[in-house]
C-alpha positions in Angstrom: -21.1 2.7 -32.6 -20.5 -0.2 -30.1 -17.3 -1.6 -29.0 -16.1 -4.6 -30.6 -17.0 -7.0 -27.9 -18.6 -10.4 -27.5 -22.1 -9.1 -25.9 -22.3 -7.0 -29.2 -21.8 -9.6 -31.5 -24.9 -11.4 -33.1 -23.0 -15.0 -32.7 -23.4 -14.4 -28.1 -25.4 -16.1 -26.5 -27.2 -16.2 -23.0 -29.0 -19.1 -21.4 -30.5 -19.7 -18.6 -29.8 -22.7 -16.4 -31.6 -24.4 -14.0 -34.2 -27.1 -13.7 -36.4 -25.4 -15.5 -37.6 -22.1 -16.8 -39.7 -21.4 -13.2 -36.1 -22.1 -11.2 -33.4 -20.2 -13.2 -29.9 -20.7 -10.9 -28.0 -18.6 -13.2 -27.3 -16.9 -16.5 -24.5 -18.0 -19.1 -22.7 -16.0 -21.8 -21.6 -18.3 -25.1 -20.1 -18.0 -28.6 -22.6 -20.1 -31.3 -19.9 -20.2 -33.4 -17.6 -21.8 -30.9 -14.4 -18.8 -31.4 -14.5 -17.9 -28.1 -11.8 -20.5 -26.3 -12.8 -19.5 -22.6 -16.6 -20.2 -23.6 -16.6 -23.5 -24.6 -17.7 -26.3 -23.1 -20.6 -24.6 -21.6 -19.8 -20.4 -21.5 -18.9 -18.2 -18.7 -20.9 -17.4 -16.0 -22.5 -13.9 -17.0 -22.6 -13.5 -13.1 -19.6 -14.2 -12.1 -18.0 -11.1 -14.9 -19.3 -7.6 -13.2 -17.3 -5.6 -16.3 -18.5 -7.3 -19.7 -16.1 -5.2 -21.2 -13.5 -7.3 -20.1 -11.8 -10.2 -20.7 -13.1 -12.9 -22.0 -16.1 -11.0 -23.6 -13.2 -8.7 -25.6 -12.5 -11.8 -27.4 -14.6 -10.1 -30.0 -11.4 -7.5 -30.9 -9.6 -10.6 -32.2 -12.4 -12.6 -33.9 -12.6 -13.2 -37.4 -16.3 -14.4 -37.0 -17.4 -11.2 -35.1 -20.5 -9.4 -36.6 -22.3 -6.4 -35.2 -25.5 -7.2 -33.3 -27.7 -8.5 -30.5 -26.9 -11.8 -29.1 -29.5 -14.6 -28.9 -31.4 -15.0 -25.5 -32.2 -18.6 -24.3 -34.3 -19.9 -22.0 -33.4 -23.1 -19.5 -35.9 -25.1 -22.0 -34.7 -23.9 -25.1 -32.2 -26.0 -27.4 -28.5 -23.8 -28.6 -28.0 -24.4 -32.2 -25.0 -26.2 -33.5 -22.6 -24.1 -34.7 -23.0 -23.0 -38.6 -19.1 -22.8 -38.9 -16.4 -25.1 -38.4 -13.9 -22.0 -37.3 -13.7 -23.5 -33.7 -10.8 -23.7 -31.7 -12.0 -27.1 -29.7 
């Protein structure tokens, strides 16, 4: 079994950013349900976090939203869904 973190729920989130998908400048970590408070407006940089064990991806051990799985993998082009609940903590 996995720990109860953020890059093992099924609500994370990466995406690419850049110009485009042919000049990726970096790699961001979000919550599509918006319960993570440090990733909002944007997510963390999943560079800038060598441990993603650590805080803020053990959010996860306090979330009510968190559910088991694989989180979504976004390109620079692609669009991030809106988030399906209104649990947020904007």
């Amino acid at each position: 079994m996995s720990q109860r973190l953020c890059t093992n729920c099924r609500h994370g989130a990466t995406q690419d950013v850049g110009y485009s998908n042919y000049t990726v400048e970096g790699t961001v970590f979000l919550c599509l349900e918006e319960c993570n408070p440090v990733m909002l407006n944007g997510g963390v940089s999943w560079e800038l976090y060598e441990d993603h064990d650590k805080p803020p991806f053990d959010w996860a051990k306090e979330c009510t939203e968190y559910r088991s799985g694989k989180p979504q993998e976004y390109c620079v082009e692609d669009e991030i869904p809106e988030p399906s609940t209104k649990r947020s903590y904007r």
